[in-house]
N, C-alpha and C positions, 0 to 999 in steps of 0.2 A: 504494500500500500504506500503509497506517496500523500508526505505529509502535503498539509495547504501549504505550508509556506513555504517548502523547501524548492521548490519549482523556480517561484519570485523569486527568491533568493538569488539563485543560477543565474536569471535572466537578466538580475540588476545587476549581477558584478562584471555582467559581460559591457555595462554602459561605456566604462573606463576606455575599450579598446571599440568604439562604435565611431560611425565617421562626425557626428554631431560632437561638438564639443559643450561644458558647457556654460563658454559662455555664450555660445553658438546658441544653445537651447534658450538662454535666456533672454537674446536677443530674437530672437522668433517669437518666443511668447510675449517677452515685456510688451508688445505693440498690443495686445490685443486685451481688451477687456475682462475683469473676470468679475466684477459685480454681479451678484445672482440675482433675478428676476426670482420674485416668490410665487407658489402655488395660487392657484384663485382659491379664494374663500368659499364654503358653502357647506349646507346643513349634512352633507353628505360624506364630509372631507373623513378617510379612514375606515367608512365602513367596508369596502372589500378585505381590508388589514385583521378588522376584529367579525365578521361576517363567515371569511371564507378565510382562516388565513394560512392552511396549507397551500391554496389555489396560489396565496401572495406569495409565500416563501418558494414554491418551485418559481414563479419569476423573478424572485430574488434571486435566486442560485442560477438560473439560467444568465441574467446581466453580473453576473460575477464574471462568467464564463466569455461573455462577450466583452467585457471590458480588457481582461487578461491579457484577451491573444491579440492585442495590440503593441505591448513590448514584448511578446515575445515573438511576433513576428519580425520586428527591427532589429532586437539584440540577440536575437542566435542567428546561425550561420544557417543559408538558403542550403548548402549540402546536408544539413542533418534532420533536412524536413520530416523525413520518416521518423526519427525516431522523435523529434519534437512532437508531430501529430500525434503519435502513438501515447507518448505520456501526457501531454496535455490531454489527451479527449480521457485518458484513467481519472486525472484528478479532478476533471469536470462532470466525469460520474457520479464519483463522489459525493459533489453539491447538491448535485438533483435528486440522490440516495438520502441524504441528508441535508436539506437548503438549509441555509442560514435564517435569520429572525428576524433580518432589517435586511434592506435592498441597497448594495453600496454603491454610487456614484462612483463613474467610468474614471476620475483622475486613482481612485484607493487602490489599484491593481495596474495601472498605466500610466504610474504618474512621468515615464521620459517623453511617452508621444503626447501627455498632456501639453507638456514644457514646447514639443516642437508646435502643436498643430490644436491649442486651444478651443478653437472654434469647432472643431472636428467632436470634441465632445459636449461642451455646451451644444452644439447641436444633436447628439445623441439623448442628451440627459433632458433636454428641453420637451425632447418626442417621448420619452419613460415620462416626463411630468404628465402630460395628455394621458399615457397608459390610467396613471393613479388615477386621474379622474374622471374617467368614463368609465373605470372600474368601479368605481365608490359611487357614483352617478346609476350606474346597474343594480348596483347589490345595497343601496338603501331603499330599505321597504316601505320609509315614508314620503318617498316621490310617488306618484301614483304612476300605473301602467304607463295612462295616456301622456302623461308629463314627460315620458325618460327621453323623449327626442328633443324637449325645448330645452331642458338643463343641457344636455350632450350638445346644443347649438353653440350654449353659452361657452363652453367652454374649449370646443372648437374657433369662434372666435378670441377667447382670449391667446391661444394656442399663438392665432396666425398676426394678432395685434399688439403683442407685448412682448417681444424680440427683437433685434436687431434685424434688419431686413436680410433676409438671406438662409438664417438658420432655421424657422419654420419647413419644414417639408411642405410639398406641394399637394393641394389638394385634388388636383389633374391625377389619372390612373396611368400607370407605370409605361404605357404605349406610349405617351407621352413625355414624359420626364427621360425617359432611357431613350428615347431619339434624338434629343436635347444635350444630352449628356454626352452624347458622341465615343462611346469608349470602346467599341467592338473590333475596332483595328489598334488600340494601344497594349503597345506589349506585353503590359501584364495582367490582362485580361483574361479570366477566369482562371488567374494563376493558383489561387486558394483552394478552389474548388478541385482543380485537376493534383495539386502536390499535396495538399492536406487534408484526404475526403475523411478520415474518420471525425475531424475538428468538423468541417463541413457538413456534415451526416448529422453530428450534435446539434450543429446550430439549425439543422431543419427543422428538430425535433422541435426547437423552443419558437421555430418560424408557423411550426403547427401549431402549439399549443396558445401560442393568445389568441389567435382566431377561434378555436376550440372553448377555448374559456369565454371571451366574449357568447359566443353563440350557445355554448349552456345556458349563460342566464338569458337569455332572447329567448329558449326553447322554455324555460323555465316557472317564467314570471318571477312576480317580487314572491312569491311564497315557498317556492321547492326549489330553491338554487343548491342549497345544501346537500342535500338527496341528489341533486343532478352532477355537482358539481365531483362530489365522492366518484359519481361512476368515469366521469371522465377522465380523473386523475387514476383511475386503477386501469384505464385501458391505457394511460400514457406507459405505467410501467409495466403492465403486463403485454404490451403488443406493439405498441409504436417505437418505444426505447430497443426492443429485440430485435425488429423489422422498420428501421428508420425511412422517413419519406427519400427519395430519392434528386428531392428538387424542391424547391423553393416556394412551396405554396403561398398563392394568393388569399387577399382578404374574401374577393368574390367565390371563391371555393368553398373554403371552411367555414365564413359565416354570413352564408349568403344574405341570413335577414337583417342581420347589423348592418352589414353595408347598403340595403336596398332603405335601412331607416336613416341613416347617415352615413352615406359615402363619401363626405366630406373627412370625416376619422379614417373611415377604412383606406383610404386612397392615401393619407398620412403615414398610417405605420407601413403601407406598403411599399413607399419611398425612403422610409428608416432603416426596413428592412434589405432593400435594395441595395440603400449607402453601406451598411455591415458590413458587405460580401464585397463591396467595389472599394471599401477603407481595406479591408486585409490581402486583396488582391495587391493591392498598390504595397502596401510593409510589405509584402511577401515578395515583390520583384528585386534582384536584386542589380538590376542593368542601372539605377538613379539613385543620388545621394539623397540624404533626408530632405534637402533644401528644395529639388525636385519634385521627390515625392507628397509635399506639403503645398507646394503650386498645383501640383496636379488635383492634387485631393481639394483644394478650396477652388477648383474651376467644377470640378462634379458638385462638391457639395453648393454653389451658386447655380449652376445648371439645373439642380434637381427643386430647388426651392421654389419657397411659392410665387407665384409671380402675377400682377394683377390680371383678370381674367381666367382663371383657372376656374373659379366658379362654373363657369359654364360647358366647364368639360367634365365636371365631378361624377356623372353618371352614365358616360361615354363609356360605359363595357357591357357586356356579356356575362350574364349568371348562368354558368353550365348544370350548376346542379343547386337550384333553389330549393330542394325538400331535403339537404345534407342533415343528418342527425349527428352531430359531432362527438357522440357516445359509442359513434360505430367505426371503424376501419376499414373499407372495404379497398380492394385492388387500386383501384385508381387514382387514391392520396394516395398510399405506396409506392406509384409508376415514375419512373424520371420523366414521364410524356406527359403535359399538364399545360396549364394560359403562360406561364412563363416560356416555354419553349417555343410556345405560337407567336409569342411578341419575338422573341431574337430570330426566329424563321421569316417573320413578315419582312424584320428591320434587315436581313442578311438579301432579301428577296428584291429588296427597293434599292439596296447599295452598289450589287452588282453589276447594271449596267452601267454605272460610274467609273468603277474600277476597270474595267473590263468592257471598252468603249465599242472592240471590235469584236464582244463575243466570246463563249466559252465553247468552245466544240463539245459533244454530246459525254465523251468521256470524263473532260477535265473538270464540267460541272456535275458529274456525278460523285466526281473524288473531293469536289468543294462541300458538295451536301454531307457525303460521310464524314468528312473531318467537322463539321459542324456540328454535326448529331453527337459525333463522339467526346468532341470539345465540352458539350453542356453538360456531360453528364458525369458522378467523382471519379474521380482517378485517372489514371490514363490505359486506356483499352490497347489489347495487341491490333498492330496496323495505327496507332494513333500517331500522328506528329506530336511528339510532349513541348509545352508551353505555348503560348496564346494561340489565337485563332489566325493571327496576323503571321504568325511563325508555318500553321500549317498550310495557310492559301498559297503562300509564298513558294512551299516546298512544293505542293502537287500541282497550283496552276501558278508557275511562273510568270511576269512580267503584267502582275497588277500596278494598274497607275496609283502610284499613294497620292493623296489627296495632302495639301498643306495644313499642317495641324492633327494629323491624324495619327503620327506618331509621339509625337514632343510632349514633354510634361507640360505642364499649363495651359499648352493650347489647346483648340476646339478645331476638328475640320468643318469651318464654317458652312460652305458651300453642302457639302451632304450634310451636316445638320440642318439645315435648312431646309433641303429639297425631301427629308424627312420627314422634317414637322411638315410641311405643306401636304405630301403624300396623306399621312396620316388625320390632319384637320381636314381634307376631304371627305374620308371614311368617314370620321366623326358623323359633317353634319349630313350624311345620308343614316346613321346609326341613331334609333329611337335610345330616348334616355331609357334607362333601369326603371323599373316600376316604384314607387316607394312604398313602403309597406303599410298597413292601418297596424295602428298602436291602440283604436280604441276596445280593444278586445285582450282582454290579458291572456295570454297562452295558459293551459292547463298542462305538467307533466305526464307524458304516458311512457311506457314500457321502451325501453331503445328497444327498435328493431334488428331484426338479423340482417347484418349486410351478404350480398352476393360474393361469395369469394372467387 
């Protein structure tokens, strides 16, 4: 067993010989703000805490885990990824075998990528503040049914109105932000995911379970959260933790009706969730010094942020499966094939002929689609090009036009950002909003059903 601390430990004394010095560290962060913005007040504040508060503590131990692997992706060495995945994802069993009591903010575990890239977790910590109170907003019994969408409004706008601009998440759906964001040709692009699947593999579990937990108390009402809430924690460790998702589920998936009452939240933590895996991608590259990868990382996280007008795309998706019981497991949360794979296929689908001005002959875009498929999914498959996607288009179909900005840390390849978002805003306004759902009827608990295996 590996102790908690001894991991940290390892990973801070490796700070000394890291390329950040620090007063290097200190001059990165001294620029940046660190005043705290408080919680919004309300008759609700902590009842998820004292309510449900195993349901708090597995996401408490879950943001342990996510904060973590932020130095220890910077301070150990890219050749020892195996066996860092391999002990990290032990000791973050652990947490989840045993969470913690309180939920510790992302600098208590991270404090050297704190030092470089401050903003990176004030804007982590900003979107965990939203979690507490739409959680506490659900699981107090004295808001009434009908009310839990106008509180959940309110705090949604404080969410997008009481930050520095930039740090809010977007409330536009990830088709949008992730076109925006431009990062499917930079080279360290799904690096996390393909060199550290079992850290990866973790972190879907905890990408599953707040959509899960949300949509228990949605399925629940204010009265039987308790009772619903137990079962969904005993399928976490009796089925999901053995049999990890394979991909990145969305908010529209696991809780379909949270998001059809406020897709304004749910399109939020699905852009947090996004930033995770595109913040450790980046620590995990090792081709750019910290100063790089700190430009790069605050051009995604400005890219993914709210930006006026997003309101009117909050509902621009697709509910594949509106009657999910999130008590159940069935194949298809399991499957690496899922809305996230559909969005990097659309966005691979509309870039192509950019790069590829004169055409892909019938073979070489067959070998572009496999290393695609293969790219999204953990670790690296035999027949896979290992490292980014831009590493393997390069190998199978030679002589793609790169586009300016498409490699470079901080930059944006404007032009296909652009011709992206525009693609995509077309879809949009031919795509009917999501329905929203009626709240004036409080749900009654029944029986989880047997999913299809």
């Amino acid at each position: 067993m590996i102790g908690r601390r001894s991991f940290l430990a390892g990973a801070l004394a490796a700070a000394a010989g890291s390329p950040l010095s620090g007063t290097a560290a200190r001059a990165l962060g001294g620029i940046e703000q660190r005043n705290e913005v408080s919680f919004l007040r309300g008759p609700y504040n902590l009842a998820f805490y004292y309510r449900l508060n195993k349901a708090y503590r597995i996401g408490a131990g879950m943001h342990f885990f996510h904060s973590k692997q932020h130095d220890l992706l910077q301070l150990t060495r890219f050749e020892d990824h195996a066996a860092v995945d391999a002990r990290f994802e032990r000791e973050a069993r652990e947490w989840l075998l045993d969470p913690p009591a309180i939920e510790p903010e992302m600098p208590y575990y991270s404090n050297y990528v704190d030092r470089a890239m401050h903003t990176l977790f004030r804007t982590i910590d900003w979107t965990h503040m939203h979690h507490e109170q739409t959680y506490d907003v659900m699981a107090f019994r004295e808001i009434p049914w009908a009310e839990k969408k106008a509180w959940t409004d309110r705090a949604v706008k404080y969410y997008l109105t009481m930050q520095t601009p930039g740090v809010p998440r977007s409330v536009a759906p990830l088709e949008l932000t992730m076109r925006r964001a431009g990062i499917m040709m930079k080279p360290y692009f799904n690096y996390f995911r393909n060199f550290y699947p079992l850290d990866q593999g973790l972190f879907y579990v905890a990408h599953w379970w707040h959509p899960a937990a949300y949509e228990t108390q949605m399925i629940s009402g204010n009265r039987d959260q308790e009772v619903a809430m137990s079962q969904t924690i005993d399928l976490m460790y009796r089925e999901v933790m053995p049999a990890r998702p394979g991909r990145m589920l969305l908010s529209r998936e696991i809780m379909p009706r949270y998001a059809r009452m406020s897709p304004e939240s749910a399109n939020i933590f699905d852009n947090l969730h996004m930033l995770h895996g595109i913040a450790y991608s980046i620590l995990a590259y090792k081709g750019w010094s910290v100063e790089e990868k700190r430009a790069e990382m605050y051009r995604v996280i400005e890219a993914m942020g709210h930006q006026p007008g997003d309101e009117a795309y909050a509902r621009k998706f697709r509910e594949p499966h509106p009657d999910f019981d999130p008590r159940t497991y069935p194949a298809w949360v399991r499957s690496p094939q899922g809305a996230m794979g559909m969005i990097m296929m659309d966005m691979l689908m509309e870039m192509l002929p950019m790069m590829y001005p004169g055409g892909l002959p019938k073979a070489q875009r067959a070998a572009v689609m496999r290393q695609a498929m293969m790219n999204g999914r953990l670790g690296i498959e035999p027949g896979e090009v290992p490292g980014s996607l831009h590493d393997a288009l390069m190998q199978v179909a030679p002589g793609m036009m790169t586009m300016p900005g498409s490699t470079e840390p901080g930059e944006a390849p404007a032009m296909m950002v652009e011709h992206m978002v525009q693609a995509w805003k077309a879809k949009a306004a031919r795509m009917p909003d999501v329905a929203p759902i009626d709240m004036s009827v409080e749900p009654g608990l029944g029986p989880a059903h047997v999913a299809a295996r």
